[in-house]
C-alpha positions in Angstrom: 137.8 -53.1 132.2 134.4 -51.6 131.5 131.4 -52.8 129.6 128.1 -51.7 128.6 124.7 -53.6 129.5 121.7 -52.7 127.7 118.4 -53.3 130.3 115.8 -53.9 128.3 113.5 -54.0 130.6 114.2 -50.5 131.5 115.0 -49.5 128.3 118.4 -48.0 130.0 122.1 -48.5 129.3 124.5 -49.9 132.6 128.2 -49.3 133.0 129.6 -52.1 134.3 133.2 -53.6 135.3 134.3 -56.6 133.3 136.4 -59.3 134.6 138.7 -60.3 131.7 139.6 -63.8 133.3 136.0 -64.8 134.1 133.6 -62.6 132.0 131.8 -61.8 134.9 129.9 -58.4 134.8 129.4 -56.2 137.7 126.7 -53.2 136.9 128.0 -49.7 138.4 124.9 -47.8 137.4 122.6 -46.5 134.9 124.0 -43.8 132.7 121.4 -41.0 133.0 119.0 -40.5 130.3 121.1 -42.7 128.0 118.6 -44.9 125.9 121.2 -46.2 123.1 124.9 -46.0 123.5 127.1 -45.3 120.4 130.4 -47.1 120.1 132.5 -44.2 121.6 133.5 -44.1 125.3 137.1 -42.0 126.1 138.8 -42.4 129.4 140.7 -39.9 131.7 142.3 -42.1 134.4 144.1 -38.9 135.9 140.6 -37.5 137.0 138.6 -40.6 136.9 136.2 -39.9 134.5 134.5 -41.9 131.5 133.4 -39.9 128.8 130.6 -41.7 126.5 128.2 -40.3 124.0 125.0 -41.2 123.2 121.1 -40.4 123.0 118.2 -40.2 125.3 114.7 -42.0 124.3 113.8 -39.0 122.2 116.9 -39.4 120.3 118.6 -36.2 121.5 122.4 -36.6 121.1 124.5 -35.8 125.0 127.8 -35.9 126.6 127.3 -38.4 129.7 130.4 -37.8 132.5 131.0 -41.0 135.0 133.2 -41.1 137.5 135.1 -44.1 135.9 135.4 -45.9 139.9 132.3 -45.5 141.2 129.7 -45.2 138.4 127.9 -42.2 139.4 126.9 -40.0 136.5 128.7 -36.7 136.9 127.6 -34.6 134.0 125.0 -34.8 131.1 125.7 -32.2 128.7 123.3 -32.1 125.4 125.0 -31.9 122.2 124.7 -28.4 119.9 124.9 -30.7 116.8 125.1 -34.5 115.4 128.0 -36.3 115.8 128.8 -39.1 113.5 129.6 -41.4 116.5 129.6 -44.6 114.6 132.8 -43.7 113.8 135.8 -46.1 115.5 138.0 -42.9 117.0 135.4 -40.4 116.8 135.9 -39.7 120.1 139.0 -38.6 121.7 141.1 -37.7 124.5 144.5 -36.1 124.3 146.3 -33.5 126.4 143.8 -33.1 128.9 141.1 -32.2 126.4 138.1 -34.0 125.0 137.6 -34.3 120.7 134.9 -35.3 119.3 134.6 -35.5 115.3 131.3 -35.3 113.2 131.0 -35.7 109.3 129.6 -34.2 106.7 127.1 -37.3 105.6 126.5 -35.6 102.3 130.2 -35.7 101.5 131.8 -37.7 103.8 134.3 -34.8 105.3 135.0 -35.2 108.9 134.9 -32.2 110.8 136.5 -31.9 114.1 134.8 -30.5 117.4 
């Protein structure tokens, strides 16, 4: 079980293990750049990775890639535009492949990625 921990000291997100029976957290690692951590986080247990999005400290939206055992950041890949990712299910995995969904705040349309 995994949980974010916001350092506010250094103004950094941690992934961290969570121990359901005791609450205990474990810190893995910081995640990169990643300043403030939206709600959505997808898991690929095949290959081990954690997929989470998010924005660095000059609000700049990215893709961060964990290895879901270790920790490590793999991957930070900057997003081409905004996603709405205060959305529960805005970000997906299914068949091997990674969805994300954005809206349309002037009218509320979702748009998939």
């Amino acid at each position: 079980m995994f949980a974010r921990v916001r350092n506010a000291a250094a103004r950094v997100e941690e992934l961290a293990t969570l121990d359901p029976t005791s609450g205990a957290t474990t810190v893995l690692g910081t995640v990169g750049t990643l300043t403030s951590w939206s709600i959505e986080a997808a898991i690929d247990n095949d290959q081990d990775r954690l997929f989470v999005l998010g924005y660095d400290a000059a609000q700049r939206g990215h893709l961060y890639t964990l290895n879901s055992i270790t920790g490590a950041l793999l991957e930070t890949v900057p997003l081409a535009a905004p996603l709405d990712v205060q959305t529960p299910g805005g970000l997906v995995l299914a068949g091997g492949r990674l969805y994300a969904f954005r809206g349309n705040l002037s009218t509320g349309t979702a748009i998939a990625s």
